[in-house]
C-alpha positions as a LaTeX table, in Angstrom:
\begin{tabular}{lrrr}
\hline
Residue & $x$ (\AA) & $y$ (\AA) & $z$ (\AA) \\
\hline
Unk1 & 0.00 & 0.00 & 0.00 \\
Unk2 & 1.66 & 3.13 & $-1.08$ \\
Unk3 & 0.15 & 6.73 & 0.50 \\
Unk4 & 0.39 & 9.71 & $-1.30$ \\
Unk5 & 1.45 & 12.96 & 0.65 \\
Unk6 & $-2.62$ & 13.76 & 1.33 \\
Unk7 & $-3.15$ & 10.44 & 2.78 \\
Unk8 & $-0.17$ & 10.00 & 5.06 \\
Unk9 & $-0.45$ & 13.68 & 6.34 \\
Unk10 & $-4.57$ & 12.13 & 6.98 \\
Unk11 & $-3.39$ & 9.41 & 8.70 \\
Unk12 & $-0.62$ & 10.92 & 10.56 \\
Unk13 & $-2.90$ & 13.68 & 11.68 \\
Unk14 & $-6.01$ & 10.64 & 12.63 \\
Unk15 & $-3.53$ & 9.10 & 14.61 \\
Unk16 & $-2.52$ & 11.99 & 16.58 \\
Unk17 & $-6.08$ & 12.99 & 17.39 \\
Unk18 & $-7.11$ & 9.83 & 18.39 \\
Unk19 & $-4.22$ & 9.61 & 20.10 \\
Unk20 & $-5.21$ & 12.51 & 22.10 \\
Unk21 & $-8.41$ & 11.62 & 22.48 \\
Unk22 & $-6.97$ & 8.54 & 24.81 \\
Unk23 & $-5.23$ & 10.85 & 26.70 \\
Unk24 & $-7.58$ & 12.68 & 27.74 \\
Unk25 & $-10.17$ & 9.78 & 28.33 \\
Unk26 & $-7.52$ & 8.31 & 30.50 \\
Unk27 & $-5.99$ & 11.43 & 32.34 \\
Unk28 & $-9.94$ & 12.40 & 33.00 \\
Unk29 & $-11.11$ & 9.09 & 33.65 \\
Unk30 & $-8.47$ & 8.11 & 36.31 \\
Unk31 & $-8.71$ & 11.82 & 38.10 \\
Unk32 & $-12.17$ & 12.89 & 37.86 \\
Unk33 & $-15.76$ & 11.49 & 38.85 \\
Unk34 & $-17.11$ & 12.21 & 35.26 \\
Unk35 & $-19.79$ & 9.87 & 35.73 \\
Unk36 & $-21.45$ & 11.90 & 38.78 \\
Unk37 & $-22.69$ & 14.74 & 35.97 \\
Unk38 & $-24.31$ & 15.14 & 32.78 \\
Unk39 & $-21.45$ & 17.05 & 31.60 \\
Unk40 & $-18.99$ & 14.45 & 32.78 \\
Unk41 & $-20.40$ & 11.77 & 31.08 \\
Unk42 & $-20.82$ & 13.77 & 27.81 \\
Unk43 & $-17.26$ & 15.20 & 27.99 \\
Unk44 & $-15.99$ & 11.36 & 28.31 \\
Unk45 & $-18.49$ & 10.20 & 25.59 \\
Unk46 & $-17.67$ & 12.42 & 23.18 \\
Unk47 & $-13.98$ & 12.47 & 23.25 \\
Unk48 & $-14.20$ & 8.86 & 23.34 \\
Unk49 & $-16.62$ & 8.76 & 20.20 \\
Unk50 & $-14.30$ & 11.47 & 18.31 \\
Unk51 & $-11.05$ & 9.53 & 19.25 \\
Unk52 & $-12.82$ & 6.43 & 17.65 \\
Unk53 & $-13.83$ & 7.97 & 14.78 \\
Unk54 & $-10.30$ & 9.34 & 13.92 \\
Unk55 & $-9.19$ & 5.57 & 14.96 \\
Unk56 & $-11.35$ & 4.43 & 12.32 \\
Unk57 & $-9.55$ & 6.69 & 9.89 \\
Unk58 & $-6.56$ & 4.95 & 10.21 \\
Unk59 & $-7.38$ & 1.82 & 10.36 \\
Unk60 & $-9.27$ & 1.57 & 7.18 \\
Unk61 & $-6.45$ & 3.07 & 5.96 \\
Unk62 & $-4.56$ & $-0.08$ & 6.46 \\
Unk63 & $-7.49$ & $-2.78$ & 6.02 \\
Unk64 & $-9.43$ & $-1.07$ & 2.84 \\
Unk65 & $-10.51$ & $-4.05$ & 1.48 \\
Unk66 & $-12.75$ & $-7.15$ & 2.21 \\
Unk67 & $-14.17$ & $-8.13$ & 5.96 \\
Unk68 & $-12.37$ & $-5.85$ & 8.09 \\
Unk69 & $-12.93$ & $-3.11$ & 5.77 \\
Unk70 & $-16.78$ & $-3.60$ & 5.95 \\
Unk71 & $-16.97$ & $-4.00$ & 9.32 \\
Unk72 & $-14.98$ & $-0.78$ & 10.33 \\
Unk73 & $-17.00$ & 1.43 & 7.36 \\
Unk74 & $-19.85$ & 0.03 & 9.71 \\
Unk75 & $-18.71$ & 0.92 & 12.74 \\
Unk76 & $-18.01$ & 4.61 & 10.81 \\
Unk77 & $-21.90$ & 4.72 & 10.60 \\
Unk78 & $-22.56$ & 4.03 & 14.29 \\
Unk79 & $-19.84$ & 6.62 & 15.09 \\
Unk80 & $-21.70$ & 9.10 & 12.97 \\
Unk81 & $-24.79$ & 8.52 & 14.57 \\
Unk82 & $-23.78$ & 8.37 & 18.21 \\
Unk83 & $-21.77$ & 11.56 & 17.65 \\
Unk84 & $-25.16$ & 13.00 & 16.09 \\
Unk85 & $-26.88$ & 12.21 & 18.98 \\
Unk86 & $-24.32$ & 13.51 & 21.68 \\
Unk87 & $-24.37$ & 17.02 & 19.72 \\
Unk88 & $-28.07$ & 16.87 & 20.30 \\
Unk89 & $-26.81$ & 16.35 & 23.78 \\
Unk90 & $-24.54$ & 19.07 & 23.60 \\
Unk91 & $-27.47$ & 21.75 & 22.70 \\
Unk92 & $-29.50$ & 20.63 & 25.84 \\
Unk93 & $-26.87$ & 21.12 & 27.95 \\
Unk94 & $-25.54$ & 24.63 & 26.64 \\
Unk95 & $-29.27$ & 25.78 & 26.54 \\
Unk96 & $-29.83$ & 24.15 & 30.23 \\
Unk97 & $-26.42$ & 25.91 & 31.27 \\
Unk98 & $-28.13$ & 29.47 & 29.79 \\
Unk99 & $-31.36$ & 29.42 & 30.99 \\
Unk100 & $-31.27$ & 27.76 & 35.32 \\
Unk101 & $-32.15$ & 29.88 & 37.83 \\
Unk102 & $-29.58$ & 32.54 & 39.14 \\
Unk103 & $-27.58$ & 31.07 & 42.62 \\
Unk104 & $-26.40$ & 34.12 & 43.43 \\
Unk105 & $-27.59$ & 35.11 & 46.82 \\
Unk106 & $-27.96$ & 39.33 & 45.48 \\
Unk107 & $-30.46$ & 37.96 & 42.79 \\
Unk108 & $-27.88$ & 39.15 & 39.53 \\
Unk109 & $-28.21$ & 36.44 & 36.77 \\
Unk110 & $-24.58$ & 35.18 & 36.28 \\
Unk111 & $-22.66$ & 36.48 & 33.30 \\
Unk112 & $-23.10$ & 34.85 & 29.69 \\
Unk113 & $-19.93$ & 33.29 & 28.94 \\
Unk114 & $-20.66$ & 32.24 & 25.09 \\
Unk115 & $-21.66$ & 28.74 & 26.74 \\
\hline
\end{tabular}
């Protein structure tokens, strides 16, 4: 299998994301109780679904043809469609996060931070 420049610089750059991705999921998992919030759990979910999905990148890269290939193209689809889902996530949290109640004892609503 010979890669052109494009395609190695794809792969290189998959592999460092994903890489990344396990990192954090690892660093976070091991130090934090992410599974205690909503935001937790979606910050561990998505970087894990991201990381897989740049995983996937490279390893199709390698298997392109036959079994493997099909079943990684459909793991792509469930990626896709999980990361789909955890934007949808995403949305009810940031609009959750802008519109709860004030907890500041004075009564000010606390600043909009782009959230």
């Amino acid at each position: 299998m010979e890669l052109d420049g494009s395609q190695m610089t794809n792969v290189v750059a998959s592999g460092l994301v994903s890489a990344c991705s396990l990192v954090f999921v690892l660093v976070y998992g091991l130090t934090a109780p992410w599974w205690k919030s909503a935001i937790g759990r979606h910050m561990m979910a998505f970087s894990a679904a991201i990381g897989l999905l740049c995983l996937y990148t490279v390893l199709i890269t390698v298997w392109s043809e036959g079994l493997p290939a099909t079943l990684l193209r459909s793991a792509r689809v469930a990626l896709l469609i999980a990361i789909g889902v955890l934007l949808l996530q995403r949305t009810s949290l940031a609009y959750k996060a802008q519109h709860q109640p004030s907890r500041d004892p004075g009564g000010s609503p606390p600043p909009r931070t782009g959230v």
